[in-house]
C-alpha positions in Angstrom: 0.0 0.0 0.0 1.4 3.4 -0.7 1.6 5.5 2.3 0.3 9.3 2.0 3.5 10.6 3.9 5.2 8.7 0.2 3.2 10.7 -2.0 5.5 13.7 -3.1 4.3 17.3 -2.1 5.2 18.5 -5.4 1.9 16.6 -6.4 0.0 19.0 -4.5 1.8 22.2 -5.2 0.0 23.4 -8.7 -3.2 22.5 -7.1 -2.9 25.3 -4.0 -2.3 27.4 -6.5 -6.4 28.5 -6.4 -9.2 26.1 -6.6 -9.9 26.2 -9.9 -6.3 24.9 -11.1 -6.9 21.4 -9.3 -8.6 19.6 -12.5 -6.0 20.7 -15.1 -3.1 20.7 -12.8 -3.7 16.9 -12.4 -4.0 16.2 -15.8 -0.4 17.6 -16.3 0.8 15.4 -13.5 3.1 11.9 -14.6 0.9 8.9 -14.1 2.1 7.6 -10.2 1.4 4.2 -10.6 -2.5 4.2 -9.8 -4.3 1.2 -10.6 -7.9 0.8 -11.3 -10.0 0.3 -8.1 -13.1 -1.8 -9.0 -15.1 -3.7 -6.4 -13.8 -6.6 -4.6 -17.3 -7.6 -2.6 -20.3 -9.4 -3.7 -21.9 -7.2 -1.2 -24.5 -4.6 -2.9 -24.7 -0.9 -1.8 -28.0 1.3 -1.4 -28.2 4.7 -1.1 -29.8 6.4 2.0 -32.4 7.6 -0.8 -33.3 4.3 -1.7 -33.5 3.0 1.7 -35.6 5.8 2.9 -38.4 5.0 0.1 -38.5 0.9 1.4 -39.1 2.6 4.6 -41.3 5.1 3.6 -43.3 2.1 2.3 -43.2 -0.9 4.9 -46.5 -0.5 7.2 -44.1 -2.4 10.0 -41.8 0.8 10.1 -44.8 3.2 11.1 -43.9 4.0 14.5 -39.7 4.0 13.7 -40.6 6.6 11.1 -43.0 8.3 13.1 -39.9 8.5 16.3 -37.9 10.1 13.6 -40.5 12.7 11.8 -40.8 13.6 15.3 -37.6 14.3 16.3 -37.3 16.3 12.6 -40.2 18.9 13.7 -38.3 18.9 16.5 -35.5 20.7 14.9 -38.2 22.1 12.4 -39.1 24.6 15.3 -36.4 25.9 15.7 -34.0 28.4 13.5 -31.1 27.3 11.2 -27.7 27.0 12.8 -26.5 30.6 11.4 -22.6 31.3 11.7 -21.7 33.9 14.3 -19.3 36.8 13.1 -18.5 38.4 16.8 -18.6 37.5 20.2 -22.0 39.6 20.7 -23.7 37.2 18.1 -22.4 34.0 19.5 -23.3 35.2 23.1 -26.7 35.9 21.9 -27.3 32.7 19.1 -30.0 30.8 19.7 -28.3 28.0 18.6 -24.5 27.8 19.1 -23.3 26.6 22.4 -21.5 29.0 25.1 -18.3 27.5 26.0 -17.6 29.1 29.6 -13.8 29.4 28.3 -14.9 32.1 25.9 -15.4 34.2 28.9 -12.1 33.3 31.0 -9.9 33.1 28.3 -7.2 35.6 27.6 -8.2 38.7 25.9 -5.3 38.4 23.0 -7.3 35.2 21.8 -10.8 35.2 23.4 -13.2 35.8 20.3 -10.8 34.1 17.8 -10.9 31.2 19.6 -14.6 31.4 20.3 -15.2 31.8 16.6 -12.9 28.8 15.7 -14.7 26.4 18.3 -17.9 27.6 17.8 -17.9 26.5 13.7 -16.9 23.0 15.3 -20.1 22.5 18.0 -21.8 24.4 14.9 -21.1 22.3 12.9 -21.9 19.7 15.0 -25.5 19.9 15.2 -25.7 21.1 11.8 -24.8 17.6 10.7 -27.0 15.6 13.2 -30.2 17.8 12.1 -30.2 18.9 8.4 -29.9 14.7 7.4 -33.4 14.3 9.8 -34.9 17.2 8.2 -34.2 15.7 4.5 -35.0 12.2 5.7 -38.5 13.8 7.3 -39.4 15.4 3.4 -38.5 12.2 1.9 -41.0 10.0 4.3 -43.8 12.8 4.5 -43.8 14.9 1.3 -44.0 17.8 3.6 -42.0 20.5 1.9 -41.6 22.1 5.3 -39.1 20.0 5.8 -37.4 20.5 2.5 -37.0 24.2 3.1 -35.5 24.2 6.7 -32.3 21.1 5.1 -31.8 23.4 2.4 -32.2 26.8 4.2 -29.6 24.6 6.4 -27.0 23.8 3.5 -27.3 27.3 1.4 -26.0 28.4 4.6 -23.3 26.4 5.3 -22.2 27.2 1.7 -21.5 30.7 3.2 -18.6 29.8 5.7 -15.6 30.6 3.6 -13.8 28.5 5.4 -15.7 26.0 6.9 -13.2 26.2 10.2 -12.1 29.3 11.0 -8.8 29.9 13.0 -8.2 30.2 16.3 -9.6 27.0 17.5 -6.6 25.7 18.8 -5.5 29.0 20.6 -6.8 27.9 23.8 -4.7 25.0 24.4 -1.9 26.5 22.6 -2.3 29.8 25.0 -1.8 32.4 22.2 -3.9 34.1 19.3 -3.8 32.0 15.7 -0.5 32.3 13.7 -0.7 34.4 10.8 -1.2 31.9 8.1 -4.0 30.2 10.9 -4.0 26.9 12.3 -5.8 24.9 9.5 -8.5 22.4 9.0 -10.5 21.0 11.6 -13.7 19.4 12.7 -16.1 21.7 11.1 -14.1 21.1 7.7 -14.8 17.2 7.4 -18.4 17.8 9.3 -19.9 20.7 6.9 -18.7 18.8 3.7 -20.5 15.6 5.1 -23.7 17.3 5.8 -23.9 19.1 2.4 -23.0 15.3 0.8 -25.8 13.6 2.9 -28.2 15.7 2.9 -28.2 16.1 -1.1 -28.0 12.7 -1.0 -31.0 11.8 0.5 -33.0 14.9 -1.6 -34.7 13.9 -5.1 -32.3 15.8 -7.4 -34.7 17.9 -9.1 -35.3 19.4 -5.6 -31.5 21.0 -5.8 -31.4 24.1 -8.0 -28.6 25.0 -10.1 -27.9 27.8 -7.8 -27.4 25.5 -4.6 -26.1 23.1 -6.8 -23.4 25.7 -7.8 -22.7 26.9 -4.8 -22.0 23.5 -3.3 -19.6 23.0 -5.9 -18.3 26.0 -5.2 -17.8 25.3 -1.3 -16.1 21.9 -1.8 -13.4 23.3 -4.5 -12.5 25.9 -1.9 -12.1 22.9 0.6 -10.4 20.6 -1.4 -7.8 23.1 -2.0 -7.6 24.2 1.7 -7.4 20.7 2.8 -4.2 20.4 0.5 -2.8 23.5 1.2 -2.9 22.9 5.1 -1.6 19.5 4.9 1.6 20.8 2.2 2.3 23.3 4.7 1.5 21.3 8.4 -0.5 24.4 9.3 -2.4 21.9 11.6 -0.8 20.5 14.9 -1.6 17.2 13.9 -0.3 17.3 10.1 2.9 18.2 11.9 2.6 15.2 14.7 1.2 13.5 11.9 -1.4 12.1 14.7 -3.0 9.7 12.2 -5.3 7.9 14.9 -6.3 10.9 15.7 -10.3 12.9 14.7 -8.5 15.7 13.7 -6.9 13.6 11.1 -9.4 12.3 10.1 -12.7 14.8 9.5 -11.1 16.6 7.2 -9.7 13.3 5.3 -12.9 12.6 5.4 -14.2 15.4 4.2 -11.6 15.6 1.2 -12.9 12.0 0.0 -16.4 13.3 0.2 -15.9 16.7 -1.5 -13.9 15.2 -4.7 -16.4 12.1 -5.1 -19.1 14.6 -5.4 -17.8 17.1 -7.6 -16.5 13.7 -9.6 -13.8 11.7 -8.8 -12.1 11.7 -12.5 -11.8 15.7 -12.3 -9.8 15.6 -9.0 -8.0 11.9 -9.2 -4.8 12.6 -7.1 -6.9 15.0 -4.7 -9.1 12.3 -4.2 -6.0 9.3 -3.8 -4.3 11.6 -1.4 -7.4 11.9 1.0 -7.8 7.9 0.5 -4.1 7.3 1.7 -4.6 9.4 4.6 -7.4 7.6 5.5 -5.9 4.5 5.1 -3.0 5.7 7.5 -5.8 6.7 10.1 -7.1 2.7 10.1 -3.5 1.2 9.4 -2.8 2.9 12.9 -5.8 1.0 14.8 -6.0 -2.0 15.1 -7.0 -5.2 13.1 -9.5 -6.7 14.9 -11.3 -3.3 14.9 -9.8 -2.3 18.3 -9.8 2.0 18.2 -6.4 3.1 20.4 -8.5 5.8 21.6 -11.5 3.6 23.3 -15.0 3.8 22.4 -16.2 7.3 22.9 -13.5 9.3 21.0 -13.9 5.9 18.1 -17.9 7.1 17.3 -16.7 10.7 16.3 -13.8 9.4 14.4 -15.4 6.2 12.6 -18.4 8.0 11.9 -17.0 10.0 9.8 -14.7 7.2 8.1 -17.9 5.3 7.3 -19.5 8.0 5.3 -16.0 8.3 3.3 -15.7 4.6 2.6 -19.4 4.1 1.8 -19.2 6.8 -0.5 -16.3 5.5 -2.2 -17.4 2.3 -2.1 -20.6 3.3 -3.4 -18.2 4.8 -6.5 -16.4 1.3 -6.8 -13.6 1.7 -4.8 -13.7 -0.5 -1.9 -9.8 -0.1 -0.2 -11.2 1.6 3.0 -14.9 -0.2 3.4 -13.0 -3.7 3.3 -10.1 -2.5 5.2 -9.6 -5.3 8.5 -9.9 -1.9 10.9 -13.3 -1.2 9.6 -14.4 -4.4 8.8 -13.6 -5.5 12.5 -15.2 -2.1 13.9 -18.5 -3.7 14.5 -17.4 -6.3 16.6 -15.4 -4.6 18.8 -17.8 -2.1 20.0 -19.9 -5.1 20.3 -17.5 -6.3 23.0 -18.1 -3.2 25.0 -21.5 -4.5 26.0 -21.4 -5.6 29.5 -24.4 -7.4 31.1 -26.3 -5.1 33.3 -26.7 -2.4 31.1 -23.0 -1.3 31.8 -20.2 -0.8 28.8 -17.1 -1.1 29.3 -15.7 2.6 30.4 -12.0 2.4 30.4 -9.9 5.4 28.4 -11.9 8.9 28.7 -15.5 8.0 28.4 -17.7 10.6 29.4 -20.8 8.5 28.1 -19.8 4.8 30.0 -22.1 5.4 32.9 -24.7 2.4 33.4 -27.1 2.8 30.8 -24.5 4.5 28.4 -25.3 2.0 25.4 -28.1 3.9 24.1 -25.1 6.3 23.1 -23.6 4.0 21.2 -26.5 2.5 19.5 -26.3 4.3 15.9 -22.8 3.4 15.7 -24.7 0.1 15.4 -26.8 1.1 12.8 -24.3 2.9 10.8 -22.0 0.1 10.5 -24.9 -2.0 9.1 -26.2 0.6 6.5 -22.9 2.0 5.9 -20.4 -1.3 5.6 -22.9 -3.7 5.4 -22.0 -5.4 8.7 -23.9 -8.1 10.1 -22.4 -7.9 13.8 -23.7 -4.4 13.4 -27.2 -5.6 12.5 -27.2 -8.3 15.3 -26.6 -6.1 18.2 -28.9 -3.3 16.4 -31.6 -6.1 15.9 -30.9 -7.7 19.6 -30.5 -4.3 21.5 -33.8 -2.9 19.5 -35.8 -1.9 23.1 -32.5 0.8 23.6 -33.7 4.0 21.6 -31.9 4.4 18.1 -34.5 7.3 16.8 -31.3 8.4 14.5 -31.9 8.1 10.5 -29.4 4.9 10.5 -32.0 3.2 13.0 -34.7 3.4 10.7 -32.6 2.3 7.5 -31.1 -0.5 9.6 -34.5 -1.6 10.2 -35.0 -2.2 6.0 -32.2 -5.0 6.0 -33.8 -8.5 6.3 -32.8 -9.6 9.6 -31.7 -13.2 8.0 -28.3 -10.8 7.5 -27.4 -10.7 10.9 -24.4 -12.7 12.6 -23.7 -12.5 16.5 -20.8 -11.6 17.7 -18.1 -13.5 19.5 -18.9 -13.2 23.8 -15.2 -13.3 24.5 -12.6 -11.8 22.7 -8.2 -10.9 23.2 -7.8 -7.2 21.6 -4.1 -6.4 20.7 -3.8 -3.4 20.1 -5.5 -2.2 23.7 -4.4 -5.0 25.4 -7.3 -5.6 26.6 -9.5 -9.1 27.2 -13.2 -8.6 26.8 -15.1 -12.1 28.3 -19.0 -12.5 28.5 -21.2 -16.0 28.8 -24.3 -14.8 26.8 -25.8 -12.0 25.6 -28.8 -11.8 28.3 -28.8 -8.9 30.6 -28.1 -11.1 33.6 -25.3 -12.7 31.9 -21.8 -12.1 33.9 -18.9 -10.6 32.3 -15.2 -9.5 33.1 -12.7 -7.5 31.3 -9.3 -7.1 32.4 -6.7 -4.3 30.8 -2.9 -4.5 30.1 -1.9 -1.6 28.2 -0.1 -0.4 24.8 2.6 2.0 23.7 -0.5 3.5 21.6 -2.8 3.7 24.0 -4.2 8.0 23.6 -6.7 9.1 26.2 -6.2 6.2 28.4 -6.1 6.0 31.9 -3.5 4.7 34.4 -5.1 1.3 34.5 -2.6 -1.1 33.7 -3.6 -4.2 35.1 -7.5 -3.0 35.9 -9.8 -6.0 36.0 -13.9 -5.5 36.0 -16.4 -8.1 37.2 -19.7 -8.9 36.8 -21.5 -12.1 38.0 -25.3 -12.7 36.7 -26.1 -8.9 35.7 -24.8 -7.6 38.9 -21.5 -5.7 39.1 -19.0 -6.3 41.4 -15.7 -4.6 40.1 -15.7 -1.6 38.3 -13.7 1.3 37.6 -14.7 5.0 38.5 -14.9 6.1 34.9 -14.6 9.6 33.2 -15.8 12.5 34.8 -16.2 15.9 32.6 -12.5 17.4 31.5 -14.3 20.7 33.1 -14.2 19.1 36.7 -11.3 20.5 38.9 -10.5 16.8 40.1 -11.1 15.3 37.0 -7.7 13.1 37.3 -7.7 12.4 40.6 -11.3 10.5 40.3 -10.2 9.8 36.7 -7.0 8.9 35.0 -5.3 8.3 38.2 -4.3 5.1 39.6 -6.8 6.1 42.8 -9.7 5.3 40.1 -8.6 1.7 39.3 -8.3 -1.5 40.4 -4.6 -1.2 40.4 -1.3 -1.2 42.4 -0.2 2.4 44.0 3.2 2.7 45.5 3.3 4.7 48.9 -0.1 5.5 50.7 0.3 9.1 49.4 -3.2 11.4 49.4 -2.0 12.2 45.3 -4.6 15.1 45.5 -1.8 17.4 47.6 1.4 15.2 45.7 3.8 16.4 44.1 4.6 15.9 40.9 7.6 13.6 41.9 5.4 11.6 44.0 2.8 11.4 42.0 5.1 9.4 39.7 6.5 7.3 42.1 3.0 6.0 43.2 1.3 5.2 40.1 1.9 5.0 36.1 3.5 7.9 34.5 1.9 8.9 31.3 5.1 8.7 29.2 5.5 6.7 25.9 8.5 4.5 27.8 6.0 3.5 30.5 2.6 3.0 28.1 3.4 -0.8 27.8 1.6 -3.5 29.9 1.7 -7.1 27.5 -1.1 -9.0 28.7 -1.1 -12.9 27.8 -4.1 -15.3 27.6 -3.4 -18.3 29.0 -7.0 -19.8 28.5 -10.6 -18.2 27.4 -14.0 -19.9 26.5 -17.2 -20.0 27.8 -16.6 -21.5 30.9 -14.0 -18.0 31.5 -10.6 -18.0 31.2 -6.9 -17.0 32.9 -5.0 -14.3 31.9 -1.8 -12.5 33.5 -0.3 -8.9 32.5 2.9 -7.5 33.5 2.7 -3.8 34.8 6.4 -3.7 35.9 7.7 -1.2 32.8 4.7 1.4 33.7 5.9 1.7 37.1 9.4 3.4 38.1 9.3 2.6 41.5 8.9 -1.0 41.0 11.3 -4.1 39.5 8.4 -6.2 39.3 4.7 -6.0 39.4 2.7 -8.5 37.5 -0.7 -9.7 38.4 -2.7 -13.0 37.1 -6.5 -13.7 37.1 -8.4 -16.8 36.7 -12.4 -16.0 36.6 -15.8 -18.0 36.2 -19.1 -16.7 36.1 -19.2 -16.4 40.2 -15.5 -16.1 41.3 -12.3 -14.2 40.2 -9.3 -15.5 41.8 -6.6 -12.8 41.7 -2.8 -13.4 42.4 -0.6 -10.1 42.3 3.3 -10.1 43.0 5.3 -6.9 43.7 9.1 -6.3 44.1 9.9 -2.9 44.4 12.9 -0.9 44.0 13.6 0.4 47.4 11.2 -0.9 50.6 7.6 1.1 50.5 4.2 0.5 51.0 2.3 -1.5 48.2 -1.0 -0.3 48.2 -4.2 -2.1 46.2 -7.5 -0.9 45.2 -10.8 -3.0 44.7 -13.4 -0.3 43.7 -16.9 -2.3 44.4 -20.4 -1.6 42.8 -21.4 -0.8 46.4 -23.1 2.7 47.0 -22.3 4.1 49.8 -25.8 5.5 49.7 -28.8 5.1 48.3 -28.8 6.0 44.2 -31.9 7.2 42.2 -30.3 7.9 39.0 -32.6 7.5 35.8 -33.7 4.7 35.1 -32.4 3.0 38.7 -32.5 2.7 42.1 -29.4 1.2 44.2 -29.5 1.0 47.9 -27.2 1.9 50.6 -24.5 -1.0 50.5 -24.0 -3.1 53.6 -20.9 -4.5 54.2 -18.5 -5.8 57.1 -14.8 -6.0 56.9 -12.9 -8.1 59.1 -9.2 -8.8 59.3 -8.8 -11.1 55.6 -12.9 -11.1 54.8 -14.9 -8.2 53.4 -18.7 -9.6 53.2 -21.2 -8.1 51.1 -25.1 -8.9 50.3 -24.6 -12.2 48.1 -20.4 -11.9 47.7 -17.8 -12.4 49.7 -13.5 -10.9 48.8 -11.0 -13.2 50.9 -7.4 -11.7 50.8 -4.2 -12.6 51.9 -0.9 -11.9 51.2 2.9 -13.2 52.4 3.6 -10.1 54.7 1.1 -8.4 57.3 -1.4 -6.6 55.7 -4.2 -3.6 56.8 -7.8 -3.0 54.9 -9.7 -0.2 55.1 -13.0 1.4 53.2 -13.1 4.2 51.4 -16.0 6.2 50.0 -15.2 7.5 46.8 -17.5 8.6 43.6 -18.0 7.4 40.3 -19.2 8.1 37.2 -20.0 4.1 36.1 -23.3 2.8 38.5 -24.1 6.4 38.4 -23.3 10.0 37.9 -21.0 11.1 40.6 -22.3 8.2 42.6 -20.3 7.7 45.7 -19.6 3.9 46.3 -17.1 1.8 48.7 -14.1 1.0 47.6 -11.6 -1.7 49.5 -7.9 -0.6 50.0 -5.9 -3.5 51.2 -1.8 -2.5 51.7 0.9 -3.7 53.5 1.7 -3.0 57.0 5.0 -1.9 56.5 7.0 -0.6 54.1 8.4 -4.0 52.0 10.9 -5.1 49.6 8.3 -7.8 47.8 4.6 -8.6 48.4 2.7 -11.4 47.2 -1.0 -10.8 47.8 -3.8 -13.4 46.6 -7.8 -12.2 46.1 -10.9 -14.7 45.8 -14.2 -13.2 45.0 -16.8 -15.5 45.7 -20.3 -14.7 44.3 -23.5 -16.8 45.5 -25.1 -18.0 42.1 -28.5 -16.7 42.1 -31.5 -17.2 39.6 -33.0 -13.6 39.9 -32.5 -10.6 37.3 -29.8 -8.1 37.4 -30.0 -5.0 39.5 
């Protein structure tokens, strides 16, 4: 495969010239090797237009269309997204979120950097609305609804750009160079919505004008796009952070933009966004793991499915069959834990209990946009959990005969992580147990975390992601203090320094990323699997941990040698509240537990520990964002007496096998 970094800049050059210059310049360019891409699947294609008239037309699909017509008058009612030009009108727009940084953040930058971010939340729910209001004409024939999309897309073709700069000032701390800081989200997002939404549209319903004018937009983009990424204007184009959404949209975007306006009158444009693309999913991993967990994967792969359904649409099928995207269905499939709980390790804000319905139309896309059946078995087998998104309905037109289930258990490379269910009911039990990789972005310091849940009920968990606007956001987060995991020193890391901070848990460095986990065993029955944490931990020679799990008992043998003598301090955060939660859809009682010296006994489980030196257990209340939202729950500290040399400690959790449904 030819990597994009390989293609030579000089191939751009003539074409950043002006947007008009892109057709002829490549027409002057020396052939590069290119072959034809025709199809390589059996696997036929519809467009969202022709999917939208089955389901206009099934009487079964009343009430889905109806949930989505609904949710179109919904945004029917309200104005356009219109672009704000000052920090008076975004202050005052009635549709563009207020970031509270706008108001704190330093005068030199404040309102270009509002601006900048402001086209990205824009654009946002620009493309999350104008594809409902097409969809709603389409099914209704109300021409209401035709207005407000294209009221929405004449509008859009205003932004020149699409992104404006400044959005990066914040984090950068200083006002947008000269030349800007380049493409972003808004880029790959406003092209998308302009390509779905006329898309979806019967063509005689586009007038030349808005026909022009799109054209018009996406030749101003394309040649942006290029011109950013010849001159690393963007941080990531100079990182070249290929996993990375930033990558990606506008990739994205570029592929869309030059299949509409016609893939033979920008060829190497076109190629170019396709290698790029490419790079984004050769940096994941094969069996469709995402190296920045689940949350920060919808935003990215959303927008790589619309480029690689679109091109395969066209007859090129190198990123729809690509392993990465093939595999993506199945492994957010694997993030289903029984109980209604996902699993939440890396930054996400959405992996509360009840968190799937977030993650639903990722579900449906991957059905309707790649054709996946694991996509269409969880969509078809999860159908009680709200999908009112356009890709819901569609799904719902595939003959369910399509569908394949996924695998319960599965090892994922790339994250180092082991994923273990025995069935897909609700009350099933489930573990998952994390090692960690040298590519792990937005992860936590969990190295060696391990999550249980026996018959629907959780036992283990992890805090989970609280909002990057929360003061203690790593302390309850990212730190080891939130995991199931080994801390050196009994240290309170919220008044550490930055030293000890180090010392105690995993520095965030690429030299200590690496945790290799090894399966020993996995099937039905469970499985045994060990992970060695002794490279993310300076202050330790030797930490490496082993667990052997059922469906009612995790058996848990961790060994520690450290560098100098210190306290070796362990963490088992339970699915205990501390008090009573109501939370949505919920209730959880007040916990009752008793610890004694080796025995902490809990309503229906039991934790036995012992180790090779003297050891001390205590309770701790702490919150989480995983049974609830900032839910305090118990968690059990157990650490040596005494400062030691080497610890060996061993953990049985013993649940009581029970016939009733999950909590």
């Amino acid at each position: 495969m030819t990597n994009a970094t390989s293609l030579p800049h000089s191939l751009l050059l003539a074409a950043l010239l002006c947007s008009t210059a892109l057709c002829a310049y490549a027409q002057e360019m020396p052939d590069q090797g290119i072959e034809p891409v025709t199809a390589t699947s059996d696997v036929k294609l519809e467009t969202f237009r022709e999917l939208l008239l089955r389901a206009k037309h099934d009487p079964t699909l009343a009430e889905q269309r109806k949930v989505l017509v609904d949710r179109a008058t919904v945004s029917l009612k309200k104005p356009i997204v219109r672009r704000a030009y000052n920090l008076e009108e975004l202050k005052n727009s009635p549709r563009i979120y207020w970031d509270p940084r706008y108001s704190t953040s330093d005068e030199s930058f404040r309102e270009a950097f509002a601006l900048g971010r402001s086209d990205a939340t824009a654009s946002d729910t620009i493309v999350n609305e104008a594809y409902l209001l097409a969809s709603a004409y389409v099914l209704t024939d109300d021409r209401a609804y035709l207005q407000h999309a294209l009221d929405q897309v004449e509008e859009l073709t205003t932004w020149d750009p699409l992104q404006r700069p400044g959005w990066s000032s914040y984090s950068r701390q200083a006002p947008p160079p000269p030349d800007g800081d380049g493409v972003w989200l808004a880029t790959g997002r406003g092209i998308q919505t302009c390509v779905e939404v006329l898309d979806i549209l019967p063509p005689e319903e586009i007038s030349p004008e808005l026909r022009a004018a799109v054209d018009a937009l996406f030749e101003r983009e394309v040649a942006r796009i290029l011109d950013d990424w010849k001159n690393e204007r963007p941080w990531y184009v100079r990182g070249h952070v290929v996993f990375s959404n930033q990558w990606a949209l506008p990739m994205a975007g570029l592929v869309n933009a030059t299949l509409f306006l016609g893939r033979d009158k920008h060829p190497e444009a076109y190629e170019y966004g396709v290698q790029c693309l490419l790079e984004t999913m050769d940096s994941q991993g094969e069996k469709g793991e995402f190296v920045e967990g689940l949350m920060y994967s919808a935003v990215t792969v959303a927008s790589l499915m619309s480029a690689a359904y679109h091109s395969a649409l066209d007859g090129d099928r190198r990123l729809i069959d690509h392993p990465f995207l093939k595999n993506y269905p199945v492994w957010i499939a694997a993030q289903i834990q029984p109980g209604e709980y996902i699993v939440n390790n890396f930054d996400n804000g959405f992996g509360a209990r009840g968190g799937l319905v977030r993650f639903m139309s990722m579900f449906s896309r991957s059905a309707v946009l790649l054709g996946s059946p694991e996509g269409l078995w969880v969509r078809n087998h999860y159908s009680k959990t709200r999908d009112p998104s356009l890709y819901g309905l569609l799904c719902a037109t595939i003959p369910a005969t399509d569908a394949v289930e996924p695998p319960l258990y599965n090892e994922f490379p790339k994250n180092q992580t082991v994923i273990w269910r025995d069935s897909w009911e609700d009350n099933a039990s489930g573990f998952w147990m994390r090692g960690g990789s040298k590519t792990d972005f937005h992860d936590h310091q969990d190295r060696g975390h391990i999550n249980f849940i026996s018959e629907g009920r959780a036992i283990l968990i992890e805090a989970g992601t609280f909002s990057y606007g929360d003061p203690d956001v790593f302390l309850r987060s990212r730190y080891v203090t939130a995991h199931n995991v080994l801390q050196v020193g009994d240290l309170d890391l919220a008044n550490s320094t930055e030293e000890e901070l180090l010392a105690a848990g995993q520095p965030r460095g690429d030299g200590q990323k690496e945790a290799p986990l090894s399966v020993d065993w996995l099937d039905l029955d469970g499985g045994s699997v060990s992970a060695d944490m002794s490279g993310a931990y300076p202050a330790v020679k030797v930490w490496t941990r082993s667990a052997q799990w059922d469906a009612h008992t995790v058996e848990v043998t961790d060994e520690v040698v450290m560098e100098t003598p210190d306290i070796a301090l362990f963490r088992w955060h339970l699915a205990a509240p501390a008090e009573d939660i109501k939370w949505r859809y919920w209730k959880m009682p007040k916990a009752e537990l008793t610890l004694e010296p080796g025995i902490l006994k809990a309503e229906g489980y039991t934790i036995r520990f012992s180790a090779n030196q003297p050891i001390t257990a205590r309770l701790e209340t702490v919150l989480d964002n995983t049974i609830g939202r900032k839910s305090p729950h118990y968690c059990l500290v157990i650490r040596s007496e005494q400062p030691v040399e080497a610890l060996k400690l061993s953990t049985l959790i013993e649940v009581e096998p029970t016939s009733g449904e999950a909590n």
